[in-house]
C-alpha positions as CSV (number, residue, x, y, z in Angstrom):
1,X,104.8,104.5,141.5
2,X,105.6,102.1,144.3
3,X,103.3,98.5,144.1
4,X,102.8,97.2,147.6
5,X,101.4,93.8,148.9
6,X,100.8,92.4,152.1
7,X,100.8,88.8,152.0
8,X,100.5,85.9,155.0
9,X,102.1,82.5,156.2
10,X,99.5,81.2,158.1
11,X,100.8,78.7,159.8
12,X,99.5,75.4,161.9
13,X,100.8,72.4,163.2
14,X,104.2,73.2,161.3
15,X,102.5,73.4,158.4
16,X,101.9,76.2,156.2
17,X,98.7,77.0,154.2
18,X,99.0,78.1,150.2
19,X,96.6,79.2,147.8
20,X,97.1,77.6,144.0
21,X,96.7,81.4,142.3
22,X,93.9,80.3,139.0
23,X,95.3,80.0,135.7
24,X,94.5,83.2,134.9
25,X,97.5,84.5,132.2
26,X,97.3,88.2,133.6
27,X,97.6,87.7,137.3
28,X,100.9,87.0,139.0
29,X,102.0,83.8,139.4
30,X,98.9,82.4,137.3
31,X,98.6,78.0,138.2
32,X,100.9,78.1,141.2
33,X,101.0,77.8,144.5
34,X,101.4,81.1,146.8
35,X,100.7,82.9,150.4
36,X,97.0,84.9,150.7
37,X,97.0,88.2,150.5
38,X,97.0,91.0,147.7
39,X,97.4,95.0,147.0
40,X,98.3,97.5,150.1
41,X,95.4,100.4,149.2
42,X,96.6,103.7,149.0
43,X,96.5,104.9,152.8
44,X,96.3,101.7,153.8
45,X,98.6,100.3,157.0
46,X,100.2,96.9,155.2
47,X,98.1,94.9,158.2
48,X,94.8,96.0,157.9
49,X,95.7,95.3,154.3
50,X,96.3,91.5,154.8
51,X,93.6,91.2,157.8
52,X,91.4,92.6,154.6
53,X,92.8,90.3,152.2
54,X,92.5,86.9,154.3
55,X,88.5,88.0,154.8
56,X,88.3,88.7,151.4
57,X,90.3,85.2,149.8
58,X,89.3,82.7,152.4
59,X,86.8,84.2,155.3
60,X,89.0,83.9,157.8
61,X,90.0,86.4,160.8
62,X,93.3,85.5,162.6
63,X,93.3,86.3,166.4
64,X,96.9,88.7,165.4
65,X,99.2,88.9,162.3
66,X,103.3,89.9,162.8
67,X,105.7,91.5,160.5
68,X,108.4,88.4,159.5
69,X,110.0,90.7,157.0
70,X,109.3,93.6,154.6
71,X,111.2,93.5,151.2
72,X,111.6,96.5,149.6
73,X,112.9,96.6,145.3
74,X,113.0,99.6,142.9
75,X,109.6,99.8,142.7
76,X,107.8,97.6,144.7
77,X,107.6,96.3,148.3
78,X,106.4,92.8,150.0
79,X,105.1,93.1,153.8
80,X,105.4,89.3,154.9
81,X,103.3,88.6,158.0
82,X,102.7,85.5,159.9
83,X,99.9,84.4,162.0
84,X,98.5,81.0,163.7
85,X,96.4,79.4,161.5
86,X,93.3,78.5,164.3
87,X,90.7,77.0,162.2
88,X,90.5,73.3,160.2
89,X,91.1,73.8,156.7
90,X,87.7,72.7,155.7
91,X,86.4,75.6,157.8
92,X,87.6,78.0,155.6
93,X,86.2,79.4,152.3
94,X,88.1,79.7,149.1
95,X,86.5,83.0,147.8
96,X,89.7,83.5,145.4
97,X,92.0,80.8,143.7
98,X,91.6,77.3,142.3
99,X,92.5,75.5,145.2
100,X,94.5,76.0,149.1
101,X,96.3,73.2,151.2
102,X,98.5,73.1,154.4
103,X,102.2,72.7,153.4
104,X,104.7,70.7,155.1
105,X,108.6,71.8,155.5
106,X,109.7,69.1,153.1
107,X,107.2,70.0,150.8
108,X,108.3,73.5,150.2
109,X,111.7,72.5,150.0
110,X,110.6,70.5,146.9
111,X,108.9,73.6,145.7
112,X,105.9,71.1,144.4
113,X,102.5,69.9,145.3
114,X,99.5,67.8,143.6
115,X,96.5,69.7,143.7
116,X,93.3,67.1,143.5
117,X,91.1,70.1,142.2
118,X,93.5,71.2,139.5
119,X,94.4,67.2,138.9
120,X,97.9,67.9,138.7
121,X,101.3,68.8,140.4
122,X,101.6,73.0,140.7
123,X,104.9,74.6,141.4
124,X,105.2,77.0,144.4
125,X,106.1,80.8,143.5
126,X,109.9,81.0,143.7
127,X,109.5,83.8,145.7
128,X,107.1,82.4,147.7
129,X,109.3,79.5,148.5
130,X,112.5,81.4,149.5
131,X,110.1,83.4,151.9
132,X,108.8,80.7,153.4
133,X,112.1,78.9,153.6
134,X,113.4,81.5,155.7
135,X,110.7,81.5,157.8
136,X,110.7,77.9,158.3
137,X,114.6,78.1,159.1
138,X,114.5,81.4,161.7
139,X,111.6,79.1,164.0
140,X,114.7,76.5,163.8
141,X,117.2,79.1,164.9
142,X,115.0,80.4,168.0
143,X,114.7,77.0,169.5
């Protein structure tokens, strides 16, 4: 059986927002830092699945999501979306996860980031980082 996801870079300001995943040893990526999103149900299209998702993780409604990329493996596929970011952070509610911040370029290059609710520097999921790493360098390539 075929797992798929529908996650989102939302981004504002060149900077892109993360979710620090709980440190939960049964979840995927437990204690790092990752995009929003979560499980494609079965039947559902891969955007109402994240729309769903970012109600569901943070209360929050973009005005439009857009396919970046879709990644497909042996058994499992990742629909990337973006979508503007149109809020301030402290607007939105963290309904899932430890913690969420706005990103900048340089720091996902690093791959790090101090989180003041977890007290500590988390990683980013390597996945997660390549992803957004290619977004961040195709916005470079369209200017």
């Amino acid at each position: 059986m075929v797992k798929e996801v529908a996650i989102a870079i939302l981004h504002q300001n060149g900077r892109y927002l993360m979710q620090l995943r709980d440190d939960i040893p049964t979840i995927v990526y437990p204690g790092q830092w990752t995009f929003f999103g979560g499980t494609v149900e079965p039947g559902e299209a891969a955007e109402v699945a994240v729309m769903r998702e970012l109600q569901e993780e943070i209360r929050y409604h973009p005005p439009y999501v857009a396919l970046f990329r879709r990644e497909q493996y042996r058994d499992f596929i990742r629909n990337v979306f973006h979508a503007p970011l149109t809020v301030d952070i402290q607007d939105l509610e963290l309904c899932e996860g430890l913690d969420l911040d706005l990103w900048t370029a340089e720091q996902v290059q690093l791959g790090e980031k101090f989180s003041p609710k977890a007290g500590e520097v988390r990683k980013i999921g390597k996945p997660h980082q390549r992803v957004l790493l290619a977004y961040i360098n195709s916005l470079k390539l369209s200017i």
